[in-house]
N, CA, C and O atoms as CSV, one atom per row, in Angstrom:
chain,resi,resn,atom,element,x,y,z
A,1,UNK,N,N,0.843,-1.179,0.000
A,1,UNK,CA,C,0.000,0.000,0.000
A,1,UNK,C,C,0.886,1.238,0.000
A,1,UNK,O,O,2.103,1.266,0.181
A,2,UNK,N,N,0.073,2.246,-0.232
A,2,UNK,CA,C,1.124,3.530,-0.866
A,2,UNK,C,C,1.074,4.319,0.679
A,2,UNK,O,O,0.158,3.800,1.318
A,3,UNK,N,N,1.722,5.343,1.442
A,3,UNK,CA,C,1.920,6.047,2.206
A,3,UNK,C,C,1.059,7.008,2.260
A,3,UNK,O,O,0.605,7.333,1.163
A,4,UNK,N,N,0.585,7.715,3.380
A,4,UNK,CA,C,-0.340,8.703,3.309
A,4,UNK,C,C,0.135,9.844,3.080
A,4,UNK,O,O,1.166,10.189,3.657
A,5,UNK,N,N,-0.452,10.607,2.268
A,5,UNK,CA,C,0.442,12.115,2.002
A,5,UNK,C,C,0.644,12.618,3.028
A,5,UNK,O,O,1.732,13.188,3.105
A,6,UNK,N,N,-0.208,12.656,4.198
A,6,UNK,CA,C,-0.276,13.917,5.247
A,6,UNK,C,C,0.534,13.944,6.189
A,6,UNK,O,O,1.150,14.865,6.724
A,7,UNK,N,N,0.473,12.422,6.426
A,7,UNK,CA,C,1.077,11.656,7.307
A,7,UNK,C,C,1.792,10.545,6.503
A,7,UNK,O,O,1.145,9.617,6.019
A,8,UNK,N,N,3.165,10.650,6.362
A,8,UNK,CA,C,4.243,9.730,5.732
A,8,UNK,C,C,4.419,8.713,6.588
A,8,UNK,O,O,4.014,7.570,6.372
A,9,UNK,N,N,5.074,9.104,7.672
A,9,UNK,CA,C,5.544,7.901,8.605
A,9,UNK,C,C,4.405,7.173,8.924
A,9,UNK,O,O,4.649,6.163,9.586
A,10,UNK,N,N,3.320,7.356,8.678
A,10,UNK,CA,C,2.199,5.610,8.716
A,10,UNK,C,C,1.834,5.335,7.739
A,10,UNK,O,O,1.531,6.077,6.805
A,11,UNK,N,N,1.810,4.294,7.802
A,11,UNK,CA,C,1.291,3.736,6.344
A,11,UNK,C,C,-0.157,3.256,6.637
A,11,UNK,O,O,-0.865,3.394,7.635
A,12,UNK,N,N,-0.433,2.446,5.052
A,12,UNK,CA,C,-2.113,2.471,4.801
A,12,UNK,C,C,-1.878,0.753,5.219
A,12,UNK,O,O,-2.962,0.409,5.689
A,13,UNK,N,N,-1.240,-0.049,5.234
A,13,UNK,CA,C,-1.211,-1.595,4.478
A,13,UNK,C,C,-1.410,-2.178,5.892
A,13,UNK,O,O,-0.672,-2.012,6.863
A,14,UNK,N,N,-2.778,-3.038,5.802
A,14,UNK,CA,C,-3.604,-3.684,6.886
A,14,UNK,C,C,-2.996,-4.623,8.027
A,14,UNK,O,O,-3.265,-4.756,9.221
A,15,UNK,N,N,-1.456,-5.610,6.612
A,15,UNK,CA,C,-1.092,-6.066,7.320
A,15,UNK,C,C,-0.122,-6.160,8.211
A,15,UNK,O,O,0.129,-7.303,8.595
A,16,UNK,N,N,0.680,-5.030,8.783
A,16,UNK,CA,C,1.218,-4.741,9.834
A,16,UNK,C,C,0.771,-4.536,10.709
A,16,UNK,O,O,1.369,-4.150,11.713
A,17,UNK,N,N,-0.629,-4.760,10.602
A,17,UNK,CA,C,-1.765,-4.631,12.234
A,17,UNK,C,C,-2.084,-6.356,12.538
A,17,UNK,O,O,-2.610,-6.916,13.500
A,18,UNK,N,N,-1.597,-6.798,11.454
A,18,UNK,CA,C,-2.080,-8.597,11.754
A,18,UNK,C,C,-3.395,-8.773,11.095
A,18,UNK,O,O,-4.180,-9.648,11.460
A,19,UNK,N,N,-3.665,-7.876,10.043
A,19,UNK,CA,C,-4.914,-8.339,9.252
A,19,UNK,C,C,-4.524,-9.190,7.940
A,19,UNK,O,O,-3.626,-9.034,7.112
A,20,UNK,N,N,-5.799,-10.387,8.102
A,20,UNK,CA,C,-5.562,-10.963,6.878
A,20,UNK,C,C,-5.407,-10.329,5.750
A,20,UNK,O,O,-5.485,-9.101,5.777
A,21,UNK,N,N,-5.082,-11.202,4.153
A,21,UNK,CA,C,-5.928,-10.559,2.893
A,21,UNK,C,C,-6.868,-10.902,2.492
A,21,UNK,O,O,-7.051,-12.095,2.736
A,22,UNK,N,N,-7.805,-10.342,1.836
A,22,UNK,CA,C,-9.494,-10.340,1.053
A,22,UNK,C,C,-9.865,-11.149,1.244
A,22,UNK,O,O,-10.796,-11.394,2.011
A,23,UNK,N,N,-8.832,-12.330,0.158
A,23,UNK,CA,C,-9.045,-13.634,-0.245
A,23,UNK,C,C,-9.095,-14.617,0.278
A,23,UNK,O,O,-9.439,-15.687,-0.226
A,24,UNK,N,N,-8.703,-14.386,1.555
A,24,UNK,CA,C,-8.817,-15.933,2.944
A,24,UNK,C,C,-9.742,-15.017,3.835
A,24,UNK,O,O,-9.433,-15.213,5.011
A,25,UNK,N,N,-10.403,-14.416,3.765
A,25,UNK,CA,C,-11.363,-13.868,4.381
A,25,UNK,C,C,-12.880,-14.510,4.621
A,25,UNK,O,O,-13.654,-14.625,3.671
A,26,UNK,N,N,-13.227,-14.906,5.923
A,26,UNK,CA,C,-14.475,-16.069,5.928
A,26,UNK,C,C,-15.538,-16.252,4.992
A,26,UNK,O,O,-16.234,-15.261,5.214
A,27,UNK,N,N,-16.075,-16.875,4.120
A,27,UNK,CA,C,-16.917,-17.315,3.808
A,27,UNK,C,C,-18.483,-17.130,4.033
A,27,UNK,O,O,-19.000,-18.173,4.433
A,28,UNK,N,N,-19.296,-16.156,3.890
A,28,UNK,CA,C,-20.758,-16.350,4.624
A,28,UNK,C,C,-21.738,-17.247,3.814
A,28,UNK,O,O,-22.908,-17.434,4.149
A,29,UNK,N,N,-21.207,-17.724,2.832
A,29,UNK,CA,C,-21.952,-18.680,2.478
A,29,UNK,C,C,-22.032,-19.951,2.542
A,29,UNK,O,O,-22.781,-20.626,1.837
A,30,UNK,N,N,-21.167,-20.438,3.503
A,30,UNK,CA,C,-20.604,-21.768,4.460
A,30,UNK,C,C,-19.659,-22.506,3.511
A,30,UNK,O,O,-19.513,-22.080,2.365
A,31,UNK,N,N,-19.113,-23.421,3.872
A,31,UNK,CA,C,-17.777,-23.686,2.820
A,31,UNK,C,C,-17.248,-23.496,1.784
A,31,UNK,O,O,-17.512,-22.310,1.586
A,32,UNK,N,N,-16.737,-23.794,1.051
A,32,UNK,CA,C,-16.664,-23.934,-0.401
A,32,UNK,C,C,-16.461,-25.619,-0.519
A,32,UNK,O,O,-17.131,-26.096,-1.435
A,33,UNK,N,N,-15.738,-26.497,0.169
A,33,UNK,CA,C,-15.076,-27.277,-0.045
A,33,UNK,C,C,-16.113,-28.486,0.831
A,33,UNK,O,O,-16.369,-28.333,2.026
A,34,UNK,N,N,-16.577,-29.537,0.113
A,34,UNK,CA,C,-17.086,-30.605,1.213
A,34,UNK,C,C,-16.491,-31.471,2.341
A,34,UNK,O,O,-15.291,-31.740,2.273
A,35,UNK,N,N,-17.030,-31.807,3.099
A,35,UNK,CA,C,-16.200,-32.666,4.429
A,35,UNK,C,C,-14.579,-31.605,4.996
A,35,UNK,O,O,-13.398,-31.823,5.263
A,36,UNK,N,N,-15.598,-30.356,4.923
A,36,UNK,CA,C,-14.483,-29.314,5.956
A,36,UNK,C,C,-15.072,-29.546,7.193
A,36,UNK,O,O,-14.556,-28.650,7.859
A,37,UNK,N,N,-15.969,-30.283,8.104
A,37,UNK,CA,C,-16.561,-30.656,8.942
A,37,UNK,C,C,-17.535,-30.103,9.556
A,37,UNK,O,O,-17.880,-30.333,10.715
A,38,UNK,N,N,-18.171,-29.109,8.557
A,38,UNK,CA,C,-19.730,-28.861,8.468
A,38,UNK,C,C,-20.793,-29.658,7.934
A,38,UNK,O,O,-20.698,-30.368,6.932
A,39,UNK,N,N,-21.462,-29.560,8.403
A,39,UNK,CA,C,-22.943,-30.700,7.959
A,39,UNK,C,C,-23.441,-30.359,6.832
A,39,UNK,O,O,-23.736,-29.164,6.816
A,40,UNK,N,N,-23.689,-30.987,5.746
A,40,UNK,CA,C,-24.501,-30.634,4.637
A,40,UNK,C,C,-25.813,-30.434,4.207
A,40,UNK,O,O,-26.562,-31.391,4.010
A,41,UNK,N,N,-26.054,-29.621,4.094
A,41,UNK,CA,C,-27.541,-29.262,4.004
A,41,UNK,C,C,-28.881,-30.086,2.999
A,41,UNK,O,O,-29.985,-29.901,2.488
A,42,UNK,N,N,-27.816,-31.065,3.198
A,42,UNK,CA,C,-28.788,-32.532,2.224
A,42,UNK,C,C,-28.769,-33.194,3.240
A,42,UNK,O,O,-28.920,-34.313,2.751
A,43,UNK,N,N,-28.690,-33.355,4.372
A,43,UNK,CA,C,-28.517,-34.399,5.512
A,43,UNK,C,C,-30.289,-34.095,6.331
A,43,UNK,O,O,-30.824,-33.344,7.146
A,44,UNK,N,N,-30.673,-35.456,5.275
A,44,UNK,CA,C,-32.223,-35.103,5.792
A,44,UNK,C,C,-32.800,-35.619,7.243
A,44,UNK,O,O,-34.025,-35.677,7.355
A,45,UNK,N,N,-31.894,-36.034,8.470
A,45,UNK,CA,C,-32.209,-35.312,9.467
A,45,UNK,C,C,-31.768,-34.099,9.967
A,45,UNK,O,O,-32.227,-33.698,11.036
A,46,UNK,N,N,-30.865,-33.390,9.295
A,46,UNK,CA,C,-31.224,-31.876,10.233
A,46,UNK,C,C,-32.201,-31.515,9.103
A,46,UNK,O,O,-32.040,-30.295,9.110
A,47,UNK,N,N,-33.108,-31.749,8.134
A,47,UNK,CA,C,-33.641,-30.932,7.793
A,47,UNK,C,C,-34.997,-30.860,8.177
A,47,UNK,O,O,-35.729,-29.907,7.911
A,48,UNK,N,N,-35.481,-32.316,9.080
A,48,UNK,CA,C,-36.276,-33.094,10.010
A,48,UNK,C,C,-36.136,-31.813,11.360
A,48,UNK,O,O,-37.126,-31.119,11.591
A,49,UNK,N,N,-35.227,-31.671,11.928
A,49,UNK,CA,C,-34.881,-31.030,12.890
A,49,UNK,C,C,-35.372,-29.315,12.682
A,49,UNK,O,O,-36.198,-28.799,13.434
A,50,UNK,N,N,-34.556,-28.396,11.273
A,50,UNK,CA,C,-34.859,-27.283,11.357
A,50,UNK,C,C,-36.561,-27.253,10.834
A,50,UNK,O,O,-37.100,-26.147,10.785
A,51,UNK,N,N,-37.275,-28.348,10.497
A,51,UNK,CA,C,-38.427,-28.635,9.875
A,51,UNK,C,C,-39.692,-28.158,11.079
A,51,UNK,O,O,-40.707,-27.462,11.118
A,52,UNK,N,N,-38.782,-29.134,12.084
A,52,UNK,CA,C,-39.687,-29.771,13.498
A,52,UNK,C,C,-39.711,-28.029,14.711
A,52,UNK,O,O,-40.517,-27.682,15.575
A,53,UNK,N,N,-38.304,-27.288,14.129
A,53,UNK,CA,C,-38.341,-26.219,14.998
A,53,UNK,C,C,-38.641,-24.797,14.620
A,53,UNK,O,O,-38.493,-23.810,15.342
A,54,UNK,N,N,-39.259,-24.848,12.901
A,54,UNK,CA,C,-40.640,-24.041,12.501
A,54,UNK,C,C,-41.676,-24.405,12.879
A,54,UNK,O,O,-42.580,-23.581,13.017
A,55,UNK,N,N,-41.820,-25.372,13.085
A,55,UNK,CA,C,-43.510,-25.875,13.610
A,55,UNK,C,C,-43.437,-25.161,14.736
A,55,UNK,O,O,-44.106,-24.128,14.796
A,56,UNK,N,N,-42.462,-25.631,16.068
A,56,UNK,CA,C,-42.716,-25.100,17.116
A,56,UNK,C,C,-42.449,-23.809,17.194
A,56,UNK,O,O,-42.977,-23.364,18.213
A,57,UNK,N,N,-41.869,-22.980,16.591
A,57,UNK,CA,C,-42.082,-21.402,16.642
A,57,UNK,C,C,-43.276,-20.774,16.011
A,57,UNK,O,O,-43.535,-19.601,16.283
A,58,UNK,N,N,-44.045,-21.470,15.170
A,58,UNK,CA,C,-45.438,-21.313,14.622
A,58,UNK,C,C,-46.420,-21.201,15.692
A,58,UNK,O,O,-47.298,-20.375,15.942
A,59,UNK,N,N,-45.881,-22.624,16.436
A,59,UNK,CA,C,-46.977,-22.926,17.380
A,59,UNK,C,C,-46.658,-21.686,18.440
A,59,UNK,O,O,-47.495,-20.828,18.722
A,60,UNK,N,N,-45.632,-21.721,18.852
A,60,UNK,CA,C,-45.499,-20.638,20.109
A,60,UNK,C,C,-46.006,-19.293,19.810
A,60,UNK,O,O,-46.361,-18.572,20.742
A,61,UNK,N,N,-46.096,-18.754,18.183
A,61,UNK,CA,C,-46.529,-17.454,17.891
A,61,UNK,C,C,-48.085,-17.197,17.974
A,61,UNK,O,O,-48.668,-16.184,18.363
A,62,UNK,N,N,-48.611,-18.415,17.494
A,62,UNK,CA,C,-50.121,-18.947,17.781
A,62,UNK,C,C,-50.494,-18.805,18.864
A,62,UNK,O,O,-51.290,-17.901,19.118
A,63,UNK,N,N,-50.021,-19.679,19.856
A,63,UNK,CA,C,-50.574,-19.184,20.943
A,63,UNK,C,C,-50.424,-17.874,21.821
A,63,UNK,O,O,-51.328,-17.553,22.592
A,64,UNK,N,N,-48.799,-16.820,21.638
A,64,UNK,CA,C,-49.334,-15.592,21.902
A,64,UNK,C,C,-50.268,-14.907,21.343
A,64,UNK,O,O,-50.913,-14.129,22.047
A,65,UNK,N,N,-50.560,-15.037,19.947
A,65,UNK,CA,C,-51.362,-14.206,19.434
A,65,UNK,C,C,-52.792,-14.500,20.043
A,65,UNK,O,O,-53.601,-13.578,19.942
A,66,UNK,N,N,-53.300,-15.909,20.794
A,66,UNK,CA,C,-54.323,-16.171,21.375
A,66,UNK,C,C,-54.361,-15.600,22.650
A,66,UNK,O,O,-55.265,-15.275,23.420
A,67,UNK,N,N,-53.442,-15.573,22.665
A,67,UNK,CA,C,-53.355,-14.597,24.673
A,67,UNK,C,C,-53.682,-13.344,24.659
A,67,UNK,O,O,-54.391,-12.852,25.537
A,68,UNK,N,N,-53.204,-12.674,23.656
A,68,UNK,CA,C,-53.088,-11.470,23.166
A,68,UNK,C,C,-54.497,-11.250,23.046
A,68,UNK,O,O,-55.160,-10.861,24.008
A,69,UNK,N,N,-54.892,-11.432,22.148
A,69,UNK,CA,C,-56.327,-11.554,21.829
A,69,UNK,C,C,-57.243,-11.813,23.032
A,69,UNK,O,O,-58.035,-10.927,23.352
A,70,UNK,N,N,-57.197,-12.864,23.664
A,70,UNK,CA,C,-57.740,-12.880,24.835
A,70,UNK,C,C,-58.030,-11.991,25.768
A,70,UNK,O,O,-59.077,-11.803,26.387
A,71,UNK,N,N,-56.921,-11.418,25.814
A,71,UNK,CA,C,-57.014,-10.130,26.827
A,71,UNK,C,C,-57.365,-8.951,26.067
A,71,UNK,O,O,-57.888,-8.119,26.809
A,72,UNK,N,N,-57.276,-8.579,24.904
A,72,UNK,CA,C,-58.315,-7.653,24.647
A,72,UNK,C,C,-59.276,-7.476,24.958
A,72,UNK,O,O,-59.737,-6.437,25.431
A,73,UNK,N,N,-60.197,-9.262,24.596
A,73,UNK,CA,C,-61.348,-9.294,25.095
A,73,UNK,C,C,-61.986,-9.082,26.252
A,73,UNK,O,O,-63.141,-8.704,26.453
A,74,UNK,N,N,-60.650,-9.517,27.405
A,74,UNK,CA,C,-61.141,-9.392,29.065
A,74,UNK,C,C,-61.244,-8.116,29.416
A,74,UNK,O,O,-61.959,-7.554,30.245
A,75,UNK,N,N,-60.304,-7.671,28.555
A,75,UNK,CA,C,-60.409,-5.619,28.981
A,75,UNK,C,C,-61.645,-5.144,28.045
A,75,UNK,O,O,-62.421,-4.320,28.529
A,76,UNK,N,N,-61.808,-5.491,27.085
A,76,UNK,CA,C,-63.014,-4.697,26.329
A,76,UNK,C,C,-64.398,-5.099,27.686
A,76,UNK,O,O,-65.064,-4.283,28.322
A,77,UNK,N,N,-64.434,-6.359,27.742
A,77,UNK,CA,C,-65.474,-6.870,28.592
A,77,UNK,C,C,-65.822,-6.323,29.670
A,77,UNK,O,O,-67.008,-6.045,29.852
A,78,UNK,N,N,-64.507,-5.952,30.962
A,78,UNK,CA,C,-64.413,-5.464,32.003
A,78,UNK,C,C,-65.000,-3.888,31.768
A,78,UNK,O,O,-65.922,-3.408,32.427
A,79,UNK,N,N,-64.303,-3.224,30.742
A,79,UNK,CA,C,-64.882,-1.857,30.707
A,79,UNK,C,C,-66.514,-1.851,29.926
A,79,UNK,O,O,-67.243,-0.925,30.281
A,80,UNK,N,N,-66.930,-2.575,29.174
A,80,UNK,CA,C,-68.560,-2.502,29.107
A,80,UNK,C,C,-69.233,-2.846,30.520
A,80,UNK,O,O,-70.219,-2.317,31.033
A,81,UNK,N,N,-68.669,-3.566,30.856
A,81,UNK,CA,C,-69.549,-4.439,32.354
A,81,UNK,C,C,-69.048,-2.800,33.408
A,81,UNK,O,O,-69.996,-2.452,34.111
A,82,UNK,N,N,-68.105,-2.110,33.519
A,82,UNK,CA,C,-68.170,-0.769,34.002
A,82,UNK,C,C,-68.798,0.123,33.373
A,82,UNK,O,O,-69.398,0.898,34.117
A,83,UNK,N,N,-68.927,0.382,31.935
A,83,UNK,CA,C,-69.349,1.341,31.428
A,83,UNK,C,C,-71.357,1.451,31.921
A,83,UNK,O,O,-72.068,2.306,32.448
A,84,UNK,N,N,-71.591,-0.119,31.296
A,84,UNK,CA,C,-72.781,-0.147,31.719
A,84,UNK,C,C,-73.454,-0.623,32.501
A,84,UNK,O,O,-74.681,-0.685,32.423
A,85,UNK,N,N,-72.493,-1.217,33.761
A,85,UNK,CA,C,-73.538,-1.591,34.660
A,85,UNK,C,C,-73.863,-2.873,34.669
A,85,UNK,O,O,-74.903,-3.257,35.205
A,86,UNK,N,N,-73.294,-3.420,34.271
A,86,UNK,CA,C,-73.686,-5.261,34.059
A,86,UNK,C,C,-73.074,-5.756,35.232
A,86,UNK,O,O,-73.104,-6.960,35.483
């Protein structure tokens, strides 16, 4: 890397701080290479597994939204039964 005009005596180049380059830089799209000792996303029990743990976050959203709801109702209820006298 080239020197900073303003400042000469530091330089720009990453790796005298202990930074990698670009190109060995992690991956976010999970390996490139098979049997690097990540699981493959054809391995149809975890797909049994991440399958089984949408259901249960479905289910758990379901039933707040029934609670939720519920208690609207107990408060709408409570304030007619005040409003009018029931």
């Amino acid at each position: 890397m080239e020197k900073s005009k303003s400042f000469p005596e530091y330089s720009c180049s990453y790796t005298e701080f202990g930074f990698r380059d670009r190109s060995s830089s992690y991956n976010f799209n999970g390996p490139t290479q098979k049997g690097t000792g990540f699981i493959t996303s054809d391995d149809p029990e975890l797909k049994r597994k991440k399958r089984i743990k949408a259901y249960n976050v479905l289910t758990a959203e379901g039933k707040l939204k029934t609670s939720v709801r519920n208690s609207f109702k107990w408060i709408k209820n409570k304030f007619s039964d005040i409003r009018y006298g029931v």
